[in-house]
C-alpha positions in Angstrom: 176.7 332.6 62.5 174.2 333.1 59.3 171.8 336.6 59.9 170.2 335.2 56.5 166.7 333.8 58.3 164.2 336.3 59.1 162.2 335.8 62.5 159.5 337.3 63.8 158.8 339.5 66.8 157.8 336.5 69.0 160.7 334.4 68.0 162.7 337.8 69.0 161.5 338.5 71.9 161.7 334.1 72.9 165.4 334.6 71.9 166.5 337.7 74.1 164.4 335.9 76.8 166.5 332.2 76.8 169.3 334.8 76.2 168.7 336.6 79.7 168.6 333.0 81.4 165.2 331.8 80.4 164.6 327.9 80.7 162.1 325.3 80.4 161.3 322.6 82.9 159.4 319.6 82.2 155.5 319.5 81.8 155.7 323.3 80.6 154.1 324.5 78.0 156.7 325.3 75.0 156.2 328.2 72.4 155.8 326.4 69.0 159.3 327.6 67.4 161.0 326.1 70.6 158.9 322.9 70.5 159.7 322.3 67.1 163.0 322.7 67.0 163.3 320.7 70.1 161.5 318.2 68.6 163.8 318.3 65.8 167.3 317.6 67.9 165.6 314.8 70.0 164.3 312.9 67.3 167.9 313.1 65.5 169.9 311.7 68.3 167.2 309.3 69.5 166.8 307.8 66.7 171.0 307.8 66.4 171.6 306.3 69.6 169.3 303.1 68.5 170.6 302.8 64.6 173.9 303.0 66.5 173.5 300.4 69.0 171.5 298.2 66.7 174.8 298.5 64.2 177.2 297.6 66.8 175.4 294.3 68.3 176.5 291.9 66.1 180.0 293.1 67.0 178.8 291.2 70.3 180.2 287.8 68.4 182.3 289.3 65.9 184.7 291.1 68.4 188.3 289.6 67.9 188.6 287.9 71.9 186.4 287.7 75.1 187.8 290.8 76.5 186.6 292.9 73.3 183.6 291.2 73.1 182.9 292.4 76.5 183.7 295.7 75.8 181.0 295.9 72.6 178.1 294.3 74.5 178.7 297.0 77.4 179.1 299.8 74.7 175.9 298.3 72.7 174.5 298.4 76.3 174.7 302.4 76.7 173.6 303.5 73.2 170.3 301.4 73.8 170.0 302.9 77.1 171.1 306.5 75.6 168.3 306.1 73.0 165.6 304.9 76.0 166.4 308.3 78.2 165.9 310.4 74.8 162.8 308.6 74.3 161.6 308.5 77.2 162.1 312.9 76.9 159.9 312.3 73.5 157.3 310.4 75.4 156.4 313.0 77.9 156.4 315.5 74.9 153.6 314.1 73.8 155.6 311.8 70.8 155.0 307.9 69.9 158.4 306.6 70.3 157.5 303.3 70.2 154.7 303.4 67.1 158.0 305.1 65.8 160.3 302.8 66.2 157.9 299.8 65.1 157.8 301.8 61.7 161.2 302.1 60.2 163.9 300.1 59.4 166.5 300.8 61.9 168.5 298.1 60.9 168.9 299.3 57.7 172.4 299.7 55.8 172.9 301.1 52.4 173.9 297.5 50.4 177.1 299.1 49.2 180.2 298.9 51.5 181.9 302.1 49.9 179.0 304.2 48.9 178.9 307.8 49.6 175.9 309.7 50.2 176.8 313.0 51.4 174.2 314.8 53.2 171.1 313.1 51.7 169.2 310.1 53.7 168.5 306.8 52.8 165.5 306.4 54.9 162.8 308.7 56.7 163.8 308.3 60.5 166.3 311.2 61.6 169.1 309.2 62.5 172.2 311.4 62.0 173.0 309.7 58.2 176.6 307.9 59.0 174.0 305.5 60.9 172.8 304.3 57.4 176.7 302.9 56.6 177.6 299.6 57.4 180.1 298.6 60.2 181.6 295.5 58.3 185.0 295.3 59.7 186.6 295.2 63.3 188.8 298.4 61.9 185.0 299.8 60.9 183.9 299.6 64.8 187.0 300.8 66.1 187.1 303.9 63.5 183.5 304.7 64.8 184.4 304.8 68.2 187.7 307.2 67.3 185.8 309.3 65.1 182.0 309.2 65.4 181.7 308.8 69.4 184.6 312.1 69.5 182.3 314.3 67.3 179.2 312.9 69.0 181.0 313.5 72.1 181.4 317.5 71.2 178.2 318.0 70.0 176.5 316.6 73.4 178.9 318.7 75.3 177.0 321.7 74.4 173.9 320.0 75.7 175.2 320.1 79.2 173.7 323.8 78.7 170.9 323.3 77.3 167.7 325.5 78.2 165.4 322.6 78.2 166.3 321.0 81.7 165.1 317.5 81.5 167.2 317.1 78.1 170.1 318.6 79.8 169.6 316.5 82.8 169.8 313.1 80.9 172.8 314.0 78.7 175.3 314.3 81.6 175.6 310.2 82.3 175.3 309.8 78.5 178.5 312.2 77.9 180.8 310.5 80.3 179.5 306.7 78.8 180.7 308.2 75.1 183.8 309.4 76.6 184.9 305.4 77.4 183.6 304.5 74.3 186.0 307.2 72.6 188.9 306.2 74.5 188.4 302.3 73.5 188.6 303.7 69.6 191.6 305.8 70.8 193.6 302.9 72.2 192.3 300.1 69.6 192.9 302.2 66.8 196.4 303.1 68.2 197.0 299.2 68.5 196.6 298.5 64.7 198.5 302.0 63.5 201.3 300.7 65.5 201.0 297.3 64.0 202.5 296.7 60.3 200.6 293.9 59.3 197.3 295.7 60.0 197.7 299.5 59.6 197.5 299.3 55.6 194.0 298.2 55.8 193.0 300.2 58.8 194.6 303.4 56.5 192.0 302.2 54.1 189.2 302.1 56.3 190.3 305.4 57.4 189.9 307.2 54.0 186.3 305.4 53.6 185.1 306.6 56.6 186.7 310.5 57.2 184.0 311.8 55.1 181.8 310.3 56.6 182.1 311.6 59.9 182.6 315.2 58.6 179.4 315.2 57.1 177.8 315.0 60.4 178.4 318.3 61.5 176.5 319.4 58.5 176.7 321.7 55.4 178.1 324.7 55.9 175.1 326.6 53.8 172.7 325.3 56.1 170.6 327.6 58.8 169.2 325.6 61.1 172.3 326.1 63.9 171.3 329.5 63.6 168.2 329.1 65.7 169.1 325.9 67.7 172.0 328.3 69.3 169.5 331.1 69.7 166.9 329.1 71.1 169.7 327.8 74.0 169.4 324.1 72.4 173.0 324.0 71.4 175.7 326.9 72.5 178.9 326.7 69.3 178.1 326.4 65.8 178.8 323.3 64.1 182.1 325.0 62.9 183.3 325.7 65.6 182.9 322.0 67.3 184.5 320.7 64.2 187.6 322.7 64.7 188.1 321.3 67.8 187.3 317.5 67.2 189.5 318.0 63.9 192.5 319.5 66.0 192.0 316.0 68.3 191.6 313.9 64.8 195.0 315.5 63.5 197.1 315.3 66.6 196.5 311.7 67.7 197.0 310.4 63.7 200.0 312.3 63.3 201.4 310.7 66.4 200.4 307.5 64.9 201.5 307.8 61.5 197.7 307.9 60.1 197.0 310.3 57.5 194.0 312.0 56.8 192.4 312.6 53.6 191.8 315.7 52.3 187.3 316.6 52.5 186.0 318.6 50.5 182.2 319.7 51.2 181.6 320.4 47.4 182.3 316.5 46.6 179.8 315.8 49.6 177.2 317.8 48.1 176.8 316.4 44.7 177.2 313.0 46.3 
């Protein structure tokens, strides 16, 4: 954990308090550091749930038979409704969700299929930035729910914990809805790995997309996790979820013949 931010005595004293069991219900008033940063993690996977749900729906009549496309309306079904309950969290903050959501461009996918961007955005909302890529493919859904729902998955984990109550009591439904929409990208990506006419191209999509998805736990050089697991809004460093959602990553694709390519966060930081 970085020591490299300096904080000052309030922000101390806030720390050791959530520390000692401290919490915050809603309708109570927030110290500005804690609203802020709050703010900050609401807003991200808000806006994420809806870029997300918006990217799968046209996977409603794209999905390869009935039974799939069943499937994709029921997961584009729970991201909407995901993105509603964080909302909803913003609203009573005091935040315009919908002025918000009139204003950008969730719909929005950088024009080139194999772009990289690294850790920069394309647009101003705070979607987490692997919402800005395009799902083109059925491989590209099914990658997303293998990869992007698992780390997703992690991250809200640690939310179960969280000292503000209302956000911790919403995530609980939300974590066991990604959890089916993880094991559909488990047993559809399994499905093409195991099938030789399509596993080349799914091997493609593969390398496109790893990068992608381990950008979203961030740059190692940045701060901010710092704070978010001292103010009690997250409880593991982004590190440390990664290790665990990479031991998943390498265990299932070894199984399944998949191989992973090799990241490198330098490459993703000049992108």
């Amino acid at each position: 954990m970085s020591t490299a931010r300096e904080y000052s005595k309030e922000d101390l004293k806030l720390f050791d308090e959530i520390k000692n069991g401290r919490t915050f219900k809603e309708g109570e008033e927030l110290p500005e550091t804690y609203r802020k940063n709050l703010l900050n993690l609401l807003w991200m996977q808000g806006d994420s749930e809806y870029a997300g749900a918006l990217g799968y729906m046209p996977w409603i009549a794209k999905a390869p038979n009935a039974h799939e496309r069943v499937l994709v309306a029921q997961i584009v079904k729970d991201e909407m409704r995901h993105a509603h309950a964080i909302y909803r969290i913003l609203d009573k903050l005091g935040q315009e969700t919908h002025e918000h959501c009139l204003k950008h461009e969730f719909d929005y996918r950088v024009p080139d299929d194999k772009s990289n961007i690294g850790f920069t955005r394309a647009k101003t909302d705070a979607r987490v930035n692997i919402f800005y890529y395009p799902i083109n493919y059925w491989e590209d859904f099914c990658l997303f729910n293998f990869l992007m729902d698992r780390a997703a998955g992690h991250q809200l984990e640690d939310t179960l914990h969280s000292s503000y109550i209302p956000w911790k009591e919403a995530i609980g439904p939300i974590v066991k809805e990604e959890a089916m929409h993880l094991a559909h990208g488990d047993k559809t990506v399994k499905e093409m790995a195991q099938n030789p006419e399509r596993k080349a191209f799914l091997q493609e999509r593969l390398n496109l997309w790893w990068p992608r998805v381990m950008n979203v736990f961030g740059s190692s050089k940045g701060l901010s996790n710092d704070i978010y697991i001292r103010l009690g809004l997250k409880k593991r460093t982004n590190g440390e979820i990664r290790e665990v959602f990479l031991k998943e990553i390498q265990d299932r694709c070894k199984e399944w013949g998949l191989v992973l390519p090799v990241y490198r966060e330098e490459d993703q930081l000049k992108a």
